[in-house]
ROVEXTI-621032 format. One record per atom (N, C-alpha, C): atom name; x, y, z; residue in three letters. Coordinates in nm, 4 decimals, always signed. Atoms other than C-alpha are relative to their C-alpha. Layout:
BEGIN
+-------+----------+----------+----------+---------+
: atomo :       c1 :       c2 :       c3 : residuo :
+-------+----------+----------+----------+---------+
:    CA :        X :        Y :        Z :     Ala :
...
+-------+----------+----------+----------+---------+
% end
This chain:
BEGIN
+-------+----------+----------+----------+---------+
: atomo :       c1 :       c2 :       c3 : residuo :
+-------+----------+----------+----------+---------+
:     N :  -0.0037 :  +0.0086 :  +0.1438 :     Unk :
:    CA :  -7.2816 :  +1.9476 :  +4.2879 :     Unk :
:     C :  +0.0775 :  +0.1164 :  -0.0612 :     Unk :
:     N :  -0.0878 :  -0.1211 :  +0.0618 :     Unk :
:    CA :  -7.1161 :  +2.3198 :  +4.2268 :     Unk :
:     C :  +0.1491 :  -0.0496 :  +0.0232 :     Unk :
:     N :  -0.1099 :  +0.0485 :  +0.0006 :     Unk :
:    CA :  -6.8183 :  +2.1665 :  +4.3321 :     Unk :
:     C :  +0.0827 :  +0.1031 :  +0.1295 :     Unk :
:     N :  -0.0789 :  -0.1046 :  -0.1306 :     Unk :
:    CA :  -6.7754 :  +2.4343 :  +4.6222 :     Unk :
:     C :  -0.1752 :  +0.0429 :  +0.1014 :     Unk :
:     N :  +0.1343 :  -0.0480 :  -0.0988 :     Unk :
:    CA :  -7.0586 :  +2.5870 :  +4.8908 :     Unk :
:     C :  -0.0358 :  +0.1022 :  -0.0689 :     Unk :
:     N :  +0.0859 :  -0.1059 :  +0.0298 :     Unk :
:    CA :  -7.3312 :  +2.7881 :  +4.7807 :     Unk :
:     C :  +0.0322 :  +0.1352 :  +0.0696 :     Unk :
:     N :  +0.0102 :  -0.0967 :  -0.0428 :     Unk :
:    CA :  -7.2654 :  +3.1404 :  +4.8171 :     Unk :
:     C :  -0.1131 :  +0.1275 :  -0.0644 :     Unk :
:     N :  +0.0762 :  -0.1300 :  +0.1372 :     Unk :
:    CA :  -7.5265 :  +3.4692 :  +4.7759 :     Unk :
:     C :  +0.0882 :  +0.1026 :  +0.0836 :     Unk :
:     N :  -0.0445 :  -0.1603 :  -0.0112 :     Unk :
:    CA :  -7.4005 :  +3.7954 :  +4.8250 :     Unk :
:     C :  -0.0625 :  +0.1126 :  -0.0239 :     Unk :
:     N :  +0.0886 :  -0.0706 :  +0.0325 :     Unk :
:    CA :  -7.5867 :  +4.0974 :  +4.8732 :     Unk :
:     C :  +0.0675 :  +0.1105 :  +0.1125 :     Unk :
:     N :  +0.0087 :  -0.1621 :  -0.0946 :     Unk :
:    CA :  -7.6358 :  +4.4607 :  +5.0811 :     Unk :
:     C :  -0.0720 :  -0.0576 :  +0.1290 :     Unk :
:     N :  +0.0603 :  +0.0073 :  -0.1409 :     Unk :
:    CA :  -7.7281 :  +4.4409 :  +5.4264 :     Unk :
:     C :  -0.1139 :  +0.0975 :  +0.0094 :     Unk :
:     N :  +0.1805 :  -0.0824 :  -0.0062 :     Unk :
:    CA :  -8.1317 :  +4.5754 :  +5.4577 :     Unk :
:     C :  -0.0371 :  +0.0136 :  +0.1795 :     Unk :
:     N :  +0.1096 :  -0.0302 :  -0.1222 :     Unk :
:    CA :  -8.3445 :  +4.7092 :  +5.7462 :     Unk :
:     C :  -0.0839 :  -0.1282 :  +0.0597 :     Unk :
:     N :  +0.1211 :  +0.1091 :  -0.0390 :     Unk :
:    CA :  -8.5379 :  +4.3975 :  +5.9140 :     Unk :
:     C :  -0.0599 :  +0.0566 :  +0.1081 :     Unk :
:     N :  +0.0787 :  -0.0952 :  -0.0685 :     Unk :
:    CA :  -8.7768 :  +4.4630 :  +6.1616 :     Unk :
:     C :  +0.0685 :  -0.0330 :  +0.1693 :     Unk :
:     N :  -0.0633 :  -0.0094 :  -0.1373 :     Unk :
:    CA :  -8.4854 :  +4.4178 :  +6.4357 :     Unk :
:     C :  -0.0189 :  -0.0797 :  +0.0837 :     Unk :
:     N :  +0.0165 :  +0.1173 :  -0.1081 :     Unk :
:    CA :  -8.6214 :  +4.1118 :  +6.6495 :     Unk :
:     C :  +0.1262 :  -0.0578 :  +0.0530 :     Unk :
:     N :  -0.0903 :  +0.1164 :  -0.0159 :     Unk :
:    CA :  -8.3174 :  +3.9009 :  +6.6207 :     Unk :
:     C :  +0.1172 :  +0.1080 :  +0.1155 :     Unk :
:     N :  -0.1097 :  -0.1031 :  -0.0979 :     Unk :
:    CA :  -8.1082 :  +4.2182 :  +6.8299 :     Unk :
:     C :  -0.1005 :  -0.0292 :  +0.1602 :     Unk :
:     N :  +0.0885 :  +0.0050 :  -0.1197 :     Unk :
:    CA :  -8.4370 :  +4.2297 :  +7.1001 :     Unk :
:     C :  +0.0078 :  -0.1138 :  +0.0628 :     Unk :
:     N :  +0.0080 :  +0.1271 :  -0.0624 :     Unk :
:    CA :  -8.3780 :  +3.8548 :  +7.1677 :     Unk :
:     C :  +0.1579 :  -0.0671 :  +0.0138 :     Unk :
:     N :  -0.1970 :  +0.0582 :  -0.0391 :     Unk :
:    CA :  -7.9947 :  +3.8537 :  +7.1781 :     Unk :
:     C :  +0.0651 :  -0.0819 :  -0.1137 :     Unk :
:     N :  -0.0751 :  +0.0599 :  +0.1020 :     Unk :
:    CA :  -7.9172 :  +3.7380 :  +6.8300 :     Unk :
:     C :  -0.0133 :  +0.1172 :  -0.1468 :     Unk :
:     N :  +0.0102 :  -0.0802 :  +0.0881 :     Unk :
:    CA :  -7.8836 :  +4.0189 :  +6.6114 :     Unk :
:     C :  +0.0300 :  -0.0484 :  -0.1405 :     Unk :
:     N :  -0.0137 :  +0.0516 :  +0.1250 :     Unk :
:    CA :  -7.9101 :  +3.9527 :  +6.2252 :     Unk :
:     C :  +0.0478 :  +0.1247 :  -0.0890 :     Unk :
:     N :  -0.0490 :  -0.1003 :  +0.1162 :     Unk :
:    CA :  -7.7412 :  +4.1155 :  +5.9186 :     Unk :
:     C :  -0.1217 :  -0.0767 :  -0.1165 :     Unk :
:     N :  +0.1097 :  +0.0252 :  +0.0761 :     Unk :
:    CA :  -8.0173 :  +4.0831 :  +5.6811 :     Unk :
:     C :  +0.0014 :  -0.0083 :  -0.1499 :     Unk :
:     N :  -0.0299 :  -0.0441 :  +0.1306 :     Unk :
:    CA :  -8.0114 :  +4.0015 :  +5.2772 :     Unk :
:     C :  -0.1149 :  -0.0133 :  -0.0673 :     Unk :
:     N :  +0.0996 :  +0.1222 :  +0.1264 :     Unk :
:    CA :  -8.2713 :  +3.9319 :  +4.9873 :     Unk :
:     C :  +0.0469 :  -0.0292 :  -0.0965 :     Unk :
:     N :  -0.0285 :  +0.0967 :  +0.0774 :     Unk :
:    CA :  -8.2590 :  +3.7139 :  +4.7508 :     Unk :
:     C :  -0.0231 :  +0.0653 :  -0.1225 :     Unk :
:     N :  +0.0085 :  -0.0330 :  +0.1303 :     Unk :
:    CA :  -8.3743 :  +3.8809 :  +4.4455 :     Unk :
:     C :  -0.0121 :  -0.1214 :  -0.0695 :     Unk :
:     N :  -0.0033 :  +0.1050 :  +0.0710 :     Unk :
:    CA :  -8.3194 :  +3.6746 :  +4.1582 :     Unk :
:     C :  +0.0878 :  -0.1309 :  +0.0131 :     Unk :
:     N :  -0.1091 :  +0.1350 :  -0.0196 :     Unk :
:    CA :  -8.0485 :  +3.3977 :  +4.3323 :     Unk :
:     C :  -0.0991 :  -0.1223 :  -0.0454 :     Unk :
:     N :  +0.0155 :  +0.1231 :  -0.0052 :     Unk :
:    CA :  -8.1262 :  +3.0270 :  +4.2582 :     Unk :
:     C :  -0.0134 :  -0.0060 :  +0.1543 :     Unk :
:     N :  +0.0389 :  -0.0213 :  -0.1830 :     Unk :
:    CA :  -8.2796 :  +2.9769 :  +4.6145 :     Unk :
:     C :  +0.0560 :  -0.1728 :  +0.0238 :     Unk :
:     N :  +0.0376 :  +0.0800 :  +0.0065 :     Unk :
:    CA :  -8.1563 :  +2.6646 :  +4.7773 :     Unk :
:     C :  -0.0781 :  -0.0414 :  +0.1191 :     Unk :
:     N :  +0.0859 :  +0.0247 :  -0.1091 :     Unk :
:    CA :  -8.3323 :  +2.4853 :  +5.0626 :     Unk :
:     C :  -0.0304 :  +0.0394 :  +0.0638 :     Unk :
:     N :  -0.0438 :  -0.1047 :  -0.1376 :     Unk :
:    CA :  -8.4711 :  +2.6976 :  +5.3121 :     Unk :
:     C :  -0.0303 :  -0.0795 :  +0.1323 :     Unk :
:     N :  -0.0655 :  +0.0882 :  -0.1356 :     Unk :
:    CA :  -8.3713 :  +2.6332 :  +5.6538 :     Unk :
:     C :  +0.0950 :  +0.0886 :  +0.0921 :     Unk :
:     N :  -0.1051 :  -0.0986 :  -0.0439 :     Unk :
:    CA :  -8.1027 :  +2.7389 :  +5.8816 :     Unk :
:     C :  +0.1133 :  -0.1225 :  -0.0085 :     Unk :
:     N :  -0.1734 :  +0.0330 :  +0.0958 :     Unk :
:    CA :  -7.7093 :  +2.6837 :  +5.7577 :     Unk :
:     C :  +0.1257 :  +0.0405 :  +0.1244 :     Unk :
:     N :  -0.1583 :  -0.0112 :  -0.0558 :     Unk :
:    CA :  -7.3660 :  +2.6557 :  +5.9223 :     Unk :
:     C :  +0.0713 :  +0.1075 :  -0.1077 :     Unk :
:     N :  -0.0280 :  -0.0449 :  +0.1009 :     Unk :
:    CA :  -7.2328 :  +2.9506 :  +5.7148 :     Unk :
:     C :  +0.1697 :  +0.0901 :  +0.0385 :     Unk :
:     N :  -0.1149 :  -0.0810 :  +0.0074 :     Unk :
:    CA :  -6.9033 :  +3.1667 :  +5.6636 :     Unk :
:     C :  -0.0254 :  +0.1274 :  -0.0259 :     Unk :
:     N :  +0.0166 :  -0.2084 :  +0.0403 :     Unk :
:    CA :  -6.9120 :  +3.5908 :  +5.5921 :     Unk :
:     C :  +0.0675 :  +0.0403 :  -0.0481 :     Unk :
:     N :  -0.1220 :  -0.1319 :  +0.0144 :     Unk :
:    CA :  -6.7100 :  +3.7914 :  +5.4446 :     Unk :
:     C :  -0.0542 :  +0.1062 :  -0.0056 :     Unk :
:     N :  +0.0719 :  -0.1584 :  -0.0035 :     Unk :
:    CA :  -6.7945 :  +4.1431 :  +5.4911 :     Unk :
:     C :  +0.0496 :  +0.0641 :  -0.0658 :     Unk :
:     N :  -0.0117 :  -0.1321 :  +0.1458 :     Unk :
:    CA :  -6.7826 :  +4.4289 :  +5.1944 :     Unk :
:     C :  +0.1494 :  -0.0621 :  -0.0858 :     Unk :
:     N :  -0.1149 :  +0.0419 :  +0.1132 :     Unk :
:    CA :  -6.5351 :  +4.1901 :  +4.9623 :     Unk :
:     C :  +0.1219 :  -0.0351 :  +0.0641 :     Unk :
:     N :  -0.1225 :  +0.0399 :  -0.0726 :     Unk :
:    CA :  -6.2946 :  +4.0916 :  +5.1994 :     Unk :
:     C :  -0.0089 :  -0.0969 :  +0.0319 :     Unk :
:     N :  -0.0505 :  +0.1674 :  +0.0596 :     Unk :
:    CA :  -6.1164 :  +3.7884 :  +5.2385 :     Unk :
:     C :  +0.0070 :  -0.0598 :  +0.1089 :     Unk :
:     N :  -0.0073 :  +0.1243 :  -0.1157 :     Unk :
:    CA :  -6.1420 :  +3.7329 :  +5.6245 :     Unk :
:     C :  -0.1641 :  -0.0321 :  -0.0059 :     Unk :
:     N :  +0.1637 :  +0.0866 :  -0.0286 :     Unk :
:    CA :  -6.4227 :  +3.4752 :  +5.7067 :     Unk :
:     C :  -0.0344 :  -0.0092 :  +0.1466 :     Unk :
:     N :  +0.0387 :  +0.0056 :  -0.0792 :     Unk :
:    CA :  -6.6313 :  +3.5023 :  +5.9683 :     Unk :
:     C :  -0.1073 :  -0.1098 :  +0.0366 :     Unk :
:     N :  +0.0839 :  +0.0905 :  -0.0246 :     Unk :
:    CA :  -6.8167 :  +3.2119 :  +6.1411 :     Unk :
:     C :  -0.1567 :  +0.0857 :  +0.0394 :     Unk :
:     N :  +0.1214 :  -0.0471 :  -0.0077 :     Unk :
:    CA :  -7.2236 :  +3.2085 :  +6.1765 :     Unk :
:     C :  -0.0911 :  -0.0555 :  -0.0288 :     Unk :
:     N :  +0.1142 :  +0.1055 :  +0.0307 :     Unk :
:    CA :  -7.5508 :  +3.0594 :  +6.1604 :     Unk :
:     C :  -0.0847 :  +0.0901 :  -0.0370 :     Unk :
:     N :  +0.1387 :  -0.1510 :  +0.0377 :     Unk :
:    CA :  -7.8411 :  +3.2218 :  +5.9673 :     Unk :
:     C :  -0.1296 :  -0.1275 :  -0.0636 :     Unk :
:     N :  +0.1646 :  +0.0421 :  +0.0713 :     Unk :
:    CA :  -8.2387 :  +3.1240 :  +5.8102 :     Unk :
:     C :  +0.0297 :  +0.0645 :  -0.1325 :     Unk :
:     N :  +0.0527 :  -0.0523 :  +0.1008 :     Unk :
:    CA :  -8.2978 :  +3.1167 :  +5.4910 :     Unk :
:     C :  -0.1533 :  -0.0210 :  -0.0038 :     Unk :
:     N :  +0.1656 :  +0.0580 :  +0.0579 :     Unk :
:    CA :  -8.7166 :  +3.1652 :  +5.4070 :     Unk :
:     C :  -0.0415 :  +0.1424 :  +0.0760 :     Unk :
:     N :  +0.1164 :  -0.1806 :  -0.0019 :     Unk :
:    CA :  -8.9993 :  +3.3888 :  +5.5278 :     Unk :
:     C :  -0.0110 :  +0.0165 :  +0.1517 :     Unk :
:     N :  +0.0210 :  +0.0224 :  -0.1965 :     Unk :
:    CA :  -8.9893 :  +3.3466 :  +5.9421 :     Unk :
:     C :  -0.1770 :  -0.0518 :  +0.0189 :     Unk :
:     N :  +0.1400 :  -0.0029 :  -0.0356 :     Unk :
:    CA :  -9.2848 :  +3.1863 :  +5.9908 :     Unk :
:     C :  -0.0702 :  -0.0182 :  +0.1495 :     Unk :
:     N :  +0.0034 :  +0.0000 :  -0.1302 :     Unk :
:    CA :  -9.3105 :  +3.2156 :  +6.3780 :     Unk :
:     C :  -0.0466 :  +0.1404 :  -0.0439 :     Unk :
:     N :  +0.0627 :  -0.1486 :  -0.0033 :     Unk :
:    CA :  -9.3784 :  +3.5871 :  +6.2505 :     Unk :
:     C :  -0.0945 :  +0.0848 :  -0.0973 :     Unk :
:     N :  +0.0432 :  -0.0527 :  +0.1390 :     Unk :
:    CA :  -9.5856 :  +3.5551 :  +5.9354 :     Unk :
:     C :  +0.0666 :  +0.0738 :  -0.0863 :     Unk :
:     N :  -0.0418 :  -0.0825 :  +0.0703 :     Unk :
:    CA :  -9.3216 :  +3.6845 :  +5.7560 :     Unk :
:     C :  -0.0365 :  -0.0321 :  -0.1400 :     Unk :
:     N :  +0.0355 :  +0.0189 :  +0.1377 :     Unk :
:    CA :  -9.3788 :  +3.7198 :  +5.3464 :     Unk :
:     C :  +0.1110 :  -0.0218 :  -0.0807 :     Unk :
:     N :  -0.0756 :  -0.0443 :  +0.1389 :     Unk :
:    CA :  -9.0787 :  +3.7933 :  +5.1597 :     Unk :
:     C :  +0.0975 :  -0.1136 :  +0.0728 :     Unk :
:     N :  -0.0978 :  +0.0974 :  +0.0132 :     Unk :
:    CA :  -8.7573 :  +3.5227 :  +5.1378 :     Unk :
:     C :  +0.1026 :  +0.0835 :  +0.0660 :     Unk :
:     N :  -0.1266 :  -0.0650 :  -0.0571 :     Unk :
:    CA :  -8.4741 :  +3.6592 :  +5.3272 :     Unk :
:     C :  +0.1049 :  -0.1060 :  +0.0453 :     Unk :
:     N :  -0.1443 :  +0.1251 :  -0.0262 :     Unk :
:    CA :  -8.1230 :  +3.5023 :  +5.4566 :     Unk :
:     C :  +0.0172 :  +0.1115 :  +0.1050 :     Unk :
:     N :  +0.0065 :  -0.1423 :  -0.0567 :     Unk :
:    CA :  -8.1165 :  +3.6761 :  +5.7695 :     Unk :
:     C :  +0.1479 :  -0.1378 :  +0.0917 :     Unk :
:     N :  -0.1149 :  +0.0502 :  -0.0944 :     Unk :
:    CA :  -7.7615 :  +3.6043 :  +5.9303 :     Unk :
:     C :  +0.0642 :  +0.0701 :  +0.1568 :     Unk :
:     N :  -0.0781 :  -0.0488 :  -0.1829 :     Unk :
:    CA :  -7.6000 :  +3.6023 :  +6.3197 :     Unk :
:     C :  +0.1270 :  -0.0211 :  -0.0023 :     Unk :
:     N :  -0.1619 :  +0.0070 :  -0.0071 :     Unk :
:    CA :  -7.2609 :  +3.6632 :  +6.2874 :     Unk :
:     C :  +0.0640 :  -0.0276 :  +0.1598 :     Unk :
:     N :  -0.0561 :  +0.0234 :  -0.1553 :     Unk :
:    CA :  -7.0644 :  +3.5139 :  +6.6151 :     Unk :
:     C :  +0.1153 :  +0.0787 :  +0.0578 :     Unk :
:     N :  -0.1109 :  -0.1133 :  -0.0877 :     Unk :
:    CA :  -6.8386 :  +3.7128 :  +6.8457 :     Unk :
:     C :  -0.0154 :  +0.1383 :  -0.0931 :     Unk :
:     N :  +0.0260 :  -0.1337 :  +0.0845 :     Unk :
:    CA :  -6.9708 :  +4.0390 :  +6.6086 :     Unk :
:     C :  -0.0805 :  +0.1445 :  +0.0445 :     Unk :
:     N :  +0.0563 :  -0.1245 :  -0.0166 :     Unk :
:    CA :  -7.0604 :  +4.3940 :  +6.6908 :     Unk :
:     C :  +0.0218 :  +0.1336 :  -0.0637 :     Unk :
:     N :  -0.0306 :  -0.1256 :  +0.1493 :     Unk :
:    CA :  -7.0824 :  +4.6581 :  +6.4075 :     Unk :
:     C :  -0.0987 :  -0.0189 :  -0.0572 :     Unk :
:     N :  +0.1195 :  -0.0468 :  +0.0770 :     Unk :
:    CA :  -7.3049 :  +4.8218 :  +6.2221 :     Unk :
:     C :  +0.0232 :  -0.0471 :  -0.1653 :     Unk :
:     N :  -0.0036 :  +0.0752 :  +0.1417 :     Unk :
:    CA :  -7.3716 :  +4.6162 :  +5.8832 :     Unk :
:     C :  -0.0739 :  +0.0647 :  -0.0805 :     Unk :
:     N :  +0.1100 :  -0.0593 :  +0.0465 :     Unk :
:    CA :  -7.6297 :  +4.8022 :  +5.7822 :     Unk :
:     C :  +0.0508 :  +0.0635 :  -0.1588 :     Unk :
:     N :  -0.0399 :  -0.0761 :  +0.0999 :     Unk :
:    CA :  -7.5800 :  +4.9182 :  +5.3884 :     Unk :
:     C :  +0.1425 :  -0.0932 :  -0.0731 :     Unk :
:     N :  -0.0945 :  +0.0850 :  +0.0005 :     Unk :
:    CA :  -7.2627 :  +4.6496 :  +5.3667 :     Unk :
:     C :  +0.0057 :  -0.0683 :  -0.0889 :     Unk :
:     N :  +0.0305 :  +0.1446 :  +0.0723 :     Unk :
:    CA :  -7.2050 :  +4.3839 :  +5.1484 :     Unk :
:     C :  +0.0596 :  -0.0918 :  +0.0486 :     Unk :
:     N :  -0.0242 :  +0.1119 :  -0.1168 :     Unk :
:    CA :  -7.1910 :  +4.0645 :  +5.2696 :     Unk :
:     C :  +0.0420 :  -0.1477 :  -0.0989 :     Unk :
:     N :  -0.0241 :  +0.1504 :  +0.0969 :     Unk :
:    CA :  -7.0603 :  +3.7143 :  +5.0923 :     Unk :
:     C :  -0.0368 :  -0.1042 :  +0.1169 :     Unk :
:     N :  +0.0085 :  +0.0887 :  -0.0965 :     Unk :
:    CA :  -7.2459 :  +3.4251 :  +5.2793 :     Unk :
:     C :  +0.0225 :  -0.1241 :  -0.0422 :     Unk :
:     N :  -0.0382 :  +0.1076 :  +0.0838 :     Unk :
:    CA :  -7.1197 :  +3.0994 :  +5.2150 :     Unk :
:     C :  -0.0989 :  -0.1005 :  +0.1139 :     Unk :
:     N :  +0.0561 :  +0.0414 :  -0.0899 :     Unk :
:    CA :  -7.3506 :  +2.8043 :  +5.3320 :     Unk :
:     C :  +0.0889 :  -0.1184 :  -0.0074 :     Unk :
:     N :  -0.1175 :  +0.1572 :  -0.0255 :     Unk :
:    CA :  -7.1294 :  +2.5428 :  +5.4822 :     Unk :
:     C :  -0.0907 :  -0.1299 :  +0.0076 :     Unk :
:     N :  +0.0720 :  +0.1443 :  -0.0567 :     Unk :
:    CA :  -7.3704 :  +2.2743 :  +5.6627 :     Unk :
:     C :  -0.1362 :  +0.0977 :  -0.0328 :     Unk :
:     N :  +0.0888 :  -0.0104 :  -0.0101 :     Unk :
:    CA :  -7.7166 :  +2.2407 :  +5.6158 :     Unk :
:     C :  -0.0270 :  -0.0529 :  +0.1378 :     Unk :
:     N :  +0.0166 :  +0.1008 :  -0.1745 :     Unk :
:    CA :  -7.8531 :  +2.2046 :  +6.0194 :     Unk :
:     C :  -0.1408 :  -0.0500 :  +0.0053 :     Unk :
:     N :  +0.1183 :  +0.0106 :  -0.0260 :     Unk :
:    CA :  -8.2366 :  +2.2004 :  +5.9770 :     Unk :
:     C :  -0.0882 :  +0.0515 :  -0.0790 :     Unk :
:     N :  +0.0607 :  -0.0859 :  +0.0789 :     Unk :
:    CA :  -8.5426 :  +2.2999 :  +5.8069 :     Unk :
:     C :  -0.0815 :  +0.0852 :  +0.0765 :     Unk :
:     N :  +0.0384 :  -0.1163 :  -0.0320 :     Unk :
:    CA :  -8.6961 :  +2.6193 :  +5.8591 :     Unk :
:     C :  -0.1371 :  -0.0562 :  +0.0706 :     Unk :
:     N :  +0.1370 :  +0.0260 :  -0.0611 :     Unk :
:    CA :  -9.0483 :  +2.5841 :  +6.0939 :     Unk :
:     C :  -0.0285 :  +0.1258 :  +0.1046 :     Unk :
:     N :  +0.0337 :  -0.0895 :  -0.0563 :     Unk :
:    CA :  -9.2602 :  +2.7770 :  +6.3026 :     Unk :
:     C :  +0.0312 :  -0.0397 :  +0.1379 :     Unk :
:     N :  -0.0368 :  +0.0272 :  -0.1759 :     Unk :
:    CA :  -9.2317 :  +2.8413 :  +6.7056 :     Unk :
:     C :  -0.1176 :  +0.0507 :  +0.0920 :     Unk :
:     N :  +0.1374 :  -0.0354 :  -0.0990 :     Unk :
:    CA :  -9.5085 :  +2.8406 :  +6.9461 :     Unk :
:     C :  +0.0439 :  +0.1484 :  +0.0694 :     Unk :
:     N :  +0.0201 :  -0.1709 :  -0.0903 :     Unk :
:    CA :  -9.3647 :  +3.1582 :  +7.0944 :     Unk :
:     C :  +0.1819 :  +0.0772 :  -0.0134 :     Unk :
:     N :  -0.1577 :  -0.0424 :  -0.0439 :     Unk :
:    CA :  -9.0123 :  +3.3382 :  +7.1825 :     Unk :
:     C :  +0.0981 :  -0.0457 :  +0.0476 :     Unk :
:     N :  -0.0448 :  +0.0560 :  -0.0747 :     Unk :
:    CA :  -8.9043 :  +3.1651 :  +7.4159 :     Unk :
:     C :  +0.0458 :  -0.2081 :  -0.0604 :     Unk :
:     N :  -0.0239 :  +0.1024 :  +0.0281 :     Unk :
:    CA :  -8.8921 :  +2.8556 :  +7.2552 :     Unk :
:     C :  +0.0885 :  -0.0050 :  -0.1356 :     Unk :
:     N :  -0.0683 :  -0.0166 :  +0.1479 :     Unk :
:    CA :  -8.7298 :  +3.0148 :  +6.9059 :     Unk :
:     C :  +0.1269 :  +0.0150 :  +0.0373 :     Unk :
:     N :  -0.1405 :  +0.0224 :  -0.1237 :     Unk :
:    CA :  -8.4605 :  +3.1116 :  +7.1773 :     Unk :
:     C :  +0.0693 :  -0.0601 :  +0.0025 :     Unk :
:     N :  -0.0963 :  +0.1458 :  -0.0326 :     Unk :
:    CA :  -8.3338 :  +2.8100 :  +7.2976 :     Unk :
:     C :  +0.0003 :  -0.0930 :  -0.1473 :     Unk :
:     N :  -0.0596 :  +0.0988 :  +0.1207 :     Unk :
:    CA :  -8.3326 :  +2.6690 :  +6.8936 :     Unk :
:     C :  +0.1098 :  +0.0468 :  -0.0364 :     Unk :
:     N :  -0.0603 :  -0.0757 :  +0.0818 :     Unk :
:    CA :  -8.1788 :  +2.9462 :  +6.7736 :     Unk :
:     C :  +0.1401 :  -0.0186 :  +0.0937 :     Unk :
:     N :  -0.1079 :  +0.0334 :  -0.0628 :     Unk :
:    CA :  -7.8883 :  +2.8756 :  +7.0696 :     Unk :
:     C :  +0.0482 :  -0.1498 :  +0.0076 :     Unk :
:     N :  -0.0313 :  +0.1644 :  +0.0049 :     Unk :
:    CA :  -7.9115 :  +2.4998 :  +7.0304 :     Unk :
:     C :  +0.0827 :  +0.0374 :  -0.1839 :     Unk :
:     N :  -0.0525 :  -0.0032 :  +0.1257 :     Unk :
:    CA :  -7.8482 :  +2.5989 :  +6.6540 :     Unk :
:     C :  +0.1535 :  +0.0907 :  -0.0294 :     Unk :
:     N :  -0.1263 :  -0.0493 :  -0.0341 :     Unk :
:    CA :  -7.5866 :  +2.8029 :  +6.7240 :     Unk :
:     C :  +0.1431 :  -0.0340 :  +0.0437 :     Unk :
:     N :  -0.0631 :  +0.0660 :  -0.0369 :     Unk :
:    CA :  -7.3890 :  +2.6096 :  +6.9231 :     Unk :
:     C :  +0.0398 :  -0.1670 :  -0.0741 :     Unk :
:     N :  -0.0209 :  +0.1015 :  +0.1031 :     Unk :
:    CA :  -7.3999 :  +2.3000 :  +6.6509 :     Unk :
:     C :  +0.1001 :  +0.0713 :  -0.1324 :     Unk :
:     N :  -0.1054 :  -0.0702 :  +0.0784 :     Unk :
:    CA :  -7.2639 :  +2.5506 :  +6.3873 :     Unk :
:     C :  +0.0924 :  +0.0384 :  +0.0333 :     Unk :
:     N :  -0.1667 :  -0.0219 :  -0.0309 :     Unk :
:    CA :  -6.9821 :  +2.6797 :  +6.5936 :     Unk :
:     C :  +0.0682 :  -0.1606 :  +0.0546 :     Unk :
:     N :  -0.0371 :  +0.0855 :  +0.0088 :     Unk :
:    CA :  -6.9100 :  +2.2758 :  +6.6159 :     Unk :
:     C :  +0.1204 :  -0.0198 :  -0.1676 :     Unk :
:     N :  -0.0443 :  +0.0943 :  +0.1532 :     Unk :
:    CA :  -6.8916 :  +2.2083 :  +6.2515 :     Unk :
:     C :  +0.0505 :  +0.1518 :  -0.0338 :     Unk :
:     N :  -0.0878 :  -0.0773 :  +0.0109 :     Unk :
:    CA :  -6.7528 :  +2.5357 :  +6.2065 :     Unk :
:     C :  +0.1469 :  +0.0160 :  -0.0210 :     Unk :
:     N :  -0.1341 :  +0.0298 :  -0.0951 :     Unk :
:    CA :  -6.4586 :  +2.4817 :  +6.4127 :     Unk :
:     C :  +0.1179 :  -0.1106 :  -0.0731 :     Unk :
:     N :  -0.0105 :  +0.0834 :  +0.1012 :     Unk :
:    CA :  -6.3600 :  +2.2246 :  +6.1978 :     Unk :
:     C :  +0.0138 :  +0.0220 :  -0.1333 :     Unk :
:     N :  -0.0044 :  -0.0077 :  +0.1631 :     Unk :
:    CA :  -6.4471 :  +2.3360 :  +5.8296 :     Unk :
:     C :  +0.1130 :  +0.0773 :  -0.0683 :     Unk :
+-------+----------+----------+----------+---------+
% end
């Protein structure tokens, strides 16, 4: 309906680091006052601190609930990426919607979504 993909844009925050311990490190945003839309996890694009190259990536938007999390976050996995984001600003654009957000009986099973989900976004990626 905007007539283009939802983008938020924000500073890269402190999370409590999981997504690095399990081999998918996240650049982390909140939402503040954005128009939230569906949460879930997204086929998305990056640009990092106002710049104009785009980087492919799959991220969650919502509260993690595999970890009781509380607060709304957009926590993104940038692909082929290694650098410190931390403090950054970030433009995330959400391309595809892939799924809605749910909980995971354990680690091991958030794992293999989070790489099944991964590997669907660098599909439709590849493409957009």
């Amino acid at each position: 309906m905007l007539g283009r993909p939802f983008e938020i844009e924000g500073r890269v925050i402190q999370g409590d680091k999981r997504g690095r311990v399990i081999g998918f490190p996240t650049a982390n945003l909140r939402l503040g006052q954005y128009l939230r839309p569906a949460t879930g996890v997204y086929a998305v694009k990056v640009a990092i601190g106002g710049g104009e190259e785009w980087r492919d990536g799959v991220a969650n938007l919502g509260n993690r609930p595999t970890f009781a999390g509380q607060d709304v976050l957009l926590e993104t996995f940038l692909f082929d990426f290694s650098g410190d984001l931390y403090g950054r600003r970030l433009r995330v654009r959400l391309v595809d919607y892939l799924r809605p957000e749910k909980k995971f009986d354990g680690i091991a099973e958030l794992k293999a979504q989070i790489a099944a989900d991964t590997a669907r976004a660098r599909q439709i990626l590849a493409t957009a």
